[in-house]
Backbone as CSV, one residue per row, in Angstrom:
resi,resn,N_x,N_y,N_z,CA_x,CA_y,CA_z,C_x,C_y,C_z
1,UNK,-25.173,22.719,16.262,-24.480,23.978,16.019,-25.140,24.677,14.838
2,UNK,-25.562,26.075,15.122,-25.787,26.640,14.113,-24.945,26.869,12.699
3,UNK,-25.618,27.408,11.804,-24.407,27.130,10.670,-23.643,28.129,10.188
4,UNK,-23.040,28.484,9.986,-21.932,29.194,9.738,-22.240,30.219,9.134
5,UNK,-22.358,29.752,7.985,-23.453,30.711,6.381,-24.285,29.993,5.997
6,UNK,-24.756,30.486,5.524,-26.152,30.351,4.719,-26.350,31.437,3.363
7,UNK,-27.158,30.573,2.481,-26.977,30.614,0.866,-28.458,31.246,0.882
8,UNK,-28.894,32.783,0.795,-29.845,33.211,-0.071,-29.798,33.229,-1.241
9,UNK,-31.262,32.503,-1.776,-31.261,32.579,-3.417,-31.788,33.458,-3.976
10,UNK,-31.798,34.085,-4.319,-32.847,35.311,-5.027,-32.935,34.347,-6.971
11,UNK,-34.596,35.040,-7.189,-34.835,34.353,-8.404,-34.911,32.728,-8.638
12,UNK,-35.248,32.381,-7.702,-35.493,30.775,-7.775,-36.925,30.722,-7.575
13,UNK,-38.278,31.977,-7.680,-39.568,31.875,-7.576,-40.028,30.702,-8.599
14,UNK,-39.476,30.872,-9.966,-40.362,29.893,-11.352,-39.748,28.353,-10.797
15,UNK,-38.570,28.261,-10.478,-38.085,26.910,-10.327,-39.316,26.610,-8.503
16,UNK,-39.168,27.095,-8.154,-39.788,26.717,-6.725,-41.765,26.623,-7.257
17,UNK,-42.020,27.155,-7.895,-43.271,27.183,-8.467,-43.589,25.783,-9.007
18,UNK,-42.624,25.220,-9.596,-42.181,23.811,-10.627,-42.104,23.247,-9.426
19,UNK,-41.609,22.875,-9.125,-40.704,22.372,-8.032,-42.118,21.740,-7.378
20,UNK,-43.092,22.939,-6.683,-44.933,22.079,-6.128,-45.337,21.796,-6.411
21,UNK,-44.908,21.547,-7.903,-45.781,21.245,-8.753,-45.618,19.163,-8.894
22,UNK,-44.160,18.758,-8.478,-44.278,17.068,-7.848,-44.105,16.872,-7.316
23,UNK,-44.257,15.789,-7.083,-44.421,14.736,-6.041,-43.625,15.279,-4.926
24,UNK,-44.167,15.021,-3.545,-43.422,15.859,-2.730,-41.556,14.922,-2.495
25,UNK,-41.913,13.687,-2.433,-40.663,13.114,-2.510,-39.994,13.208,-3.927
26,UNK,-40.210,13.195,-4.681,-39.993,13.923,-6.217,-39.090,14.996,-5.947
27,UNK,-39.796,16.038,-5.914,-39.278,17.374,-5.145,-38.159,17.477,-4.258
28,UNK,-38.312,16.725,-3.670,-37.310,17.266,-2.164,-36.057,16.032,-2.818
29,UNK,-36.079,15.224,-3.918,-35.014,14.409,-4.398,-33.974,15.595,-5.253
30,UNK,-34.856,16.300,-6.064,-34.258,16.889,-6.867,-33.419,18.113,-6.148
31,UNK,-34.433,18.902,-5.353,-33.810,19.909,-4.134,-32.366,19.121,-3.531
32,UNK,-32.549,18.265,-3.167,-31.037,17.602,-2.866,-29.708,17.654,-3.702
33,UNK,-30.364,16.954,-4.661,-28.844,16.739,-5.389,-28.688,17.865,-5.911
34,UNK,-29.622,19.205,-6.222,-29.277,20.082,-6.823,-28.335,20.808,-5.459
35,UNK,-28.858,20.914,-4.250,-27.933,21.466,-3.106,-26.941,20.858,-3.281
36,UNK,-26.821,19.875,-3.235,-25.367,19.017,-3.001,-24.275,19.275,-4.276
37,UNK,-25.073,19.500,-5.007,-24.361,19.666,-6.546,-23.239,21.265,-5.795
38,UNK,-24.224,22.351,-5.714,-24.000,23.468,-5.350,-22.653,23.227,-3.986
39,UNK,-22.932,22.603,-3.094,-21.958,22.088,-1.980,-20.871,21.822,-2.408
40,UNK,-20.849,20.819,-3.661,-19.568,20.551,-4.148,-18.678,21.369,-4.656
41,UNK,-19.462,22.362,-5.264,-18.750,23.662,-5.735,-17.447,24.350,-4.571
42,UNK,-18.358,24.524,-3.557,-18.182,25.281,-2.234,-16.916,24.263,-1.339
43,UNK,-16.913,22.389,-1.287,-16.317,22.220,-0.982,-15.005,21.988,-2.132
44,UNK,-14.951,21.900,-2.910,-13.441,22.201,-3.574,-12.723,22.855,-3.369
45,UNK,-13.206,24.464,-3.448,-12.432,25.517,-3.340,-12.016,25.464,-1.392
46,UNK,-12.711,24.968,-0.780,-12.394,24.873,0.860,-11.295,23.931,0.641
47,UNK,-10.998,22.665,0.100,-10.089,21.740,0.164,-9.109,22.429,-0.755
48,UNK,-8.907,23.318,-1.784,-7.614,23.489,-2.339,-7.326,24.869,-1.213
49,UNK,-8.250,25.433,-0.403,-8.030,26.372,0.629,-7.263,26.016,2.309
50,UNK,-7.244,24.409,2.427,-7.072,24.146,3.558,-5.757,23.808,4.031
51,UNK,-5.338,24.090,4.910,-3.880,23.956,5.483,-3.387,22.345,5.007
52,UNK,-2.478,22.279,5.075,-1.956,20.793,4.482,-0.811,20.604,5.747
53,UNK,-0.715,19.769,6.445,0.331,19.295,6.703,0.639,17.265,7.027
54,UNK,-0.163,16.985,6.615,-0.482,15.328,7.052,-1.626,15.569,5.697
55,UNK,-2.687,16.187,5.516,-3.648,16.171,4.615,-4.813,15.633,4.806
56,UNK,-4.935,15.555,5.944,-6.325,14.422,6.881,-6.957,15.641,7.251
57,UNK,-6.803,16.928,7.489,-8.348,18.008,7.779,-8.488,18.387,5.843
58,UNK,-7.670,18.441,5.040,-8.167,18.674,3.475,-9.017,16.774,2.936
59,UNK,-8.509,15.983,2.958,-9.239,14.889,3.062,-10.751,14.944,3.970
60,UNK,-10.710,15.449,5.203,-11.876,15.487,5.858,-12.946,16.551,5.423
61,UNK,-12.995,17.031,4.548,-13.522,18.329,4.085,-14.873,17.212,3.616
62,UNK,-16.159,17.078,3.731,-16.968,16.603,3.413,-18.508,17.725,3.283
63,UNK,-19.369,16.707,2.240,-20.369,17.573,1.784,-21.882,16.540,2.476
64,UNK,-22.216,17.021,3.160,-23.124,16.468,4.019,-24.486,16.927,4.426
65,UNK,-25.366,15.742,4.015,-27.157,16.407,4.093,-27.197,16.804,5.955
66,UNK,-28.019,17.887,6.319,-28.442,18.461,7.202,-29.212,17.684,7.883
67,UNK,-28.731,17.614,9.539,-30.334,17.172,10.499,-31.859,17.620,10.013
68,UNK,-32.707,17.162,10.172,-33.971,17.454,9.763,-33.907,18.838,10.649
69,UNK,-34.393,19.908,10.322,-34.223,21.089,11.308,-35.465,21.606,11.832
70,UNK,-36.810,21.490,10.450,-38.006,21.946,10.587,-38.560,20.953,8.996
71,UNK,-40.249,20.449,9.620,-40.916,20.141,8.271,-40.734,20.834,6.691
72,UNK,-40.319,20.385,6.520,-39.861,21.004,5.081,-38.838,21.554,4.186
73,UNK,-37.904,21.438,5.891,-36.618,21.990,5.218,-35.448,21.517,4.898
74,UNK,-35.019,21.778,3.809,-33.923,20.710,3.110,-32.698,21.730,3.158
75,UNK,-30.938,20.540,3.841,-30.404,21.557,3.974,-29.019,20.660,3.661
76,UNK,-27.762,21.037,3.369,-26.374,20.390,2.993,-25.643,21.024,3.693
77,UNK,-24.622,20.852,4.013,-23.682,21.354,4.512,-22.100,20.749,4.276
78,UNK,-21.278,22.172,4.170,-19.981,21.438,3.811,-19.042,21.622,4.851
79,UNK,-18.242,20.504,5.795,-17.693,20.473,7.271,-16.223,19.757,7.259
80,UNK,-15.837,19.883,8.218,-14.733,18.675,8.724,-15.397,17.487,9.432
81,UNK,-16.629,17.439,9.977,-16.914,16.421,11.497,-18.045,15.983,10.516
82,UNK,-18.433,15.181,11.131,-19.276,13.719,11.144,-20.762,14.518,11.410
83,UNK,-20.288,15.319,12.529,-21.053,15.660,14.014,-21.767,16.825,13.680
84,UNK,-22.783,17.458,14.217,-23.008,19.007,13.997,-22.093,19.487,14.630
85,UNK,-21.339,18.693,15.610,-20.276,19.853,16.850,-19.209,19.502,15.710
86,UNK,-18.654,20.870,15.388,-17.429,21.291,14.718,-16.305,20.539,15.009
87,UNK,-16.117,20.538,17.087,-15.098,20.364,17.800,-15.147,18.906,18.000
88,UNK,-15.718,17.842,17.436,-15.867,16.558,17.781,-15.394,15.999,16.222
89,UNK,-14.587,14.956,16.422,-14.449,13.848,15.588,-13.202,13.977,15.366
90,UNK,-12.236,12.983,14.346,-10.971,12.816,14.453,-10.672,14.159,13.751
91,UNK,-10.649,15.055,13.177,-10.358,16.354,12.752,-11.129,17.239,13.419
92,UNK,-10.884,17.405,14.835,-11.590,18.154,15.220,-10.783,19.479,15.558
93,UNK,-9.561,19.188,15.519,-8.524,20.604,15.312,-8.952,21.128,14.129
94,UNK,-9.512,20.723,13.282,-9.654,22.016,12.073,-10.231,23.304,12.607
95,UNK,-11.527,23.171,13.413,-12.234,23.802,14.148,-11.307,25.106,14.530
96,UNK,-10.264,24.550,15.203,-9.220,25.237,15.554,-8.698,26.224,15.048
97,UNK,-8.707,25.504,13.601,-7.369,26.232,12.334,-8.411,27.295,11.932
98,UNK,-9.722,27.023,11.614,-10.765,27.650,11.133,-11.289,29.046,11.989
99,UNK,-11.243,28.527,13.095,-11.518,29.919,14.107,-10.643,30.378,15.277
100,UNK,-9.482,29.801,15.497,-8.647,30.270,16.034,-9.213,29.679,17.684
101,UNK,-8.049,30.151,18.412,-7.793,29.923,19.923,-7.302,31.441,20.608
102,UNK,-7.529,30.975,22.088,-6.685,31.833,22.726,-5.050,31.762,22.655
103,UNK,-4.517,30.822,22.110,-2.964,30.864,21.566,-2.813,30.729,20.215
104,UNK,-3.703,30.931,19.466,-3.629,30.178,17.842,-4.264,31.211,17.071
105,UNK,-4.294,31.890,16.376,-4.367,32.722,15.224,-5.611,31.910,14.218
106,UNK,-6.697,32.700,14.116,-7.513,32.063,13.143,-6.663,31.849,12.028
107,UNK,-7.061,30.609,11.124,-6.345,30.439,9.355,-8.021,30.195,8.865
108,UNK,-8.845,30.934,8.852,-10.328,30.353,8.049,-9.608,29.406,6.788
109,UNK,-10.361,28.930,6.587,-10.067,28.197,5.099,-12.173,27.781,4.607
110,UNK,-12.738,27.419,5.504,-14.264,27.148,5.077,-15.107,28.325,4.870
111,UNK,-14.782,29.432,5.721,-15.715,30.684,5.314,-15.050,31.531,4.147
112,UNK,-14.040,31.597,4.024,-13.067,32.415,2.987,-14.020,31.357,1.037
113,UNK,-13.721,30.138,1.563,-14.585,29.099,0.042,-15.802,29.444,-0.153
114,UNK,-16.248,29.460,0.662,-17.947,30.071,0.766,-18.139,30.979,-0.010
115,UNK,-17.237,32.105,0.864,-17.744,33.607,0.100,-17.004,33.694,-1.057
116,UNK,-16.096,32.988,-1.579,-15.238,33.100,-3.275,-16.670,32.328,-3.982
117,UNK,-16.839,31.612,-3.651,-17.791,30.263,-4.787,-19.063,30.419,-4.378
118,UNK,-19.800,31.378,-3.359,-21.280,31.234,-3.407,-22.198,31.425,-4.350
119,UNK,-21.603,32.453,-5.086,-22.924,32.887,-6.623,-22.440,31.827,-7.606
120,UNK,-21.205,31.167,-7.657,-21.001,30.298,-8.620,-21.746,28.482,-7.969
121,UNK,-22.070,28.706,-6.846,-22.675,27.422,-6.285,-24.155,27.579,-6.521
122,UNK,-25.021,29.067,-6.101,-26.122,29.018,-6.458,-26.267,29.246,-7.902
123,UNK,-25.808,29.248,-8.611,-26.088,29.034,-10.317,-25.738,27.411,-10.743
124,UNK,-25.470,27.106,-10.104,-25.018,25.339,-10.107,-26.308,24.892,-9.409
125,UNK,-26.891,25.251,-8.203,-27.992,24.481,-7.708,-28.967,24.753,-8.752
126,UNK,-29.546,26.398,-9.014,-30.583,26.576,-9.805,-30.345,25.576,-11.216
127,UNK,-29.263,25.362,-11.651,-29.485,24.807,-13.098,-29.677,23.133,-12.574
128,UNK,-28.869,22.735,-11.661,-29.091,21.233,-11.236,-30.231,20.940,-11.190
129,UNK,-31.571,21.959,-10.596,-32.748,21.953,-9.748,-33.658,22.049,-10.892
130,UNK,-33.405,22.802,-11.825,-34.154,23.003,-13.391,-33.912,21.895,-13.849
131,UNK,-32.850,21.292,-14.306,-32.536,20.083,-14.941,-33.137,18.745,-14.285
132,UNK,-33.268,18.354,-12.393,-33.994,17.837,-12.100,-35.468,17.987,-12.366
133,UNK,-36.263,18.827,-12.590,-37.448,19.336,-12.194,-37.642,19.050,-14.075
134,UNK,-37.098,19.309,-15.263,-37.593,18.480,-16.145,-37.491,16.675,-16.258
135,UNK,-36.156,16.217,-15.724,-36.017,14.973,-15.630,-37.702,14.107,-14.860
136,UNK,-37.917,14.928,-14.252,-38.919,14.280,-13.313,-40.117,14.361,-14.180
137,UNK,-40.462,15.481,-14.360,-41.299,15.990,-15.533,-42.081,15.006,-16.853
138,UNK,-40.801,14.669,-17.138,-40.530,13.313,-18.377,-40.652,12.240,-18.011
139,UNK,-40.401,11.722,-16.763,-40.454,10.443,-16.147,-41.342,10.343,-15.867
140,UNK,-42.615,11.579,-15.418,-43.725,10.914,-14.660,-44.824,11.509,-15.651
């Protein structure tokens, strides 16, 4: 399944410049946790956003590395499922709550977190990704 949103960065040229500058597994370590850092941002505000009634689709709210999609590309994602399919796994009614039915009324709760916390997630990756990119720096 394609993804929902997606995070343009603008101004991440000097960090991405750094960034080729190691090791390619080096690199793509730090690119991670700095995404994931950023994800976490994004999934909080989705879990204090999500319907509650049992608390198992706000519990299922997870921050999760991406299928390989293309050489080079590093990607996180924050979901209810296991699965790339939305509609599969034991919370697969969130899907539901999230985009509605032909009898059911959308309740978004994952795209509404997104767009509140995205510039506050990409200022969390860029500084995670700087802060990796000297850690590595020093180590090697």
């Amino acid at each position: 399944m394609a993804a929902l949103a997606t995070l343009e960065m603008k101004g991440f040229e000097a960090l991405d410049r750094k960034l080729r500058r190691l090791e390619k597994r080096a690199a793509k370590k730090v690119l991670k946790r700095g995404l994931r850092s950023g994800a976490k941002v994004i999934q909080r505000e989705a879990k204090s956003r999500a319907p509650v009634l049992t608390g198992a689709t706000r519990k299922s709210i997870r921050v999760r590395a991406m299928k390989k999609q293309k050489r080079g590309v590093v990607g996180i994602s924050v979901r209810t499922s296991k699965f790339d399919n939305l509609f599969t796994g034991d919370q697969y009614y969130a899907a539901f709550v999230e985009f509605g039915t032909s009898r059911m009324e959308a309740k978004p709760f994952l795209e509404p977190a997104f767009e509140a916390r995205k510039h506050e997630a990409s200022e969390t990756i860029k500084r995670e990704v700087a802060a990796g990119i000297a850690r590595e720096a020093k180590a090697g």
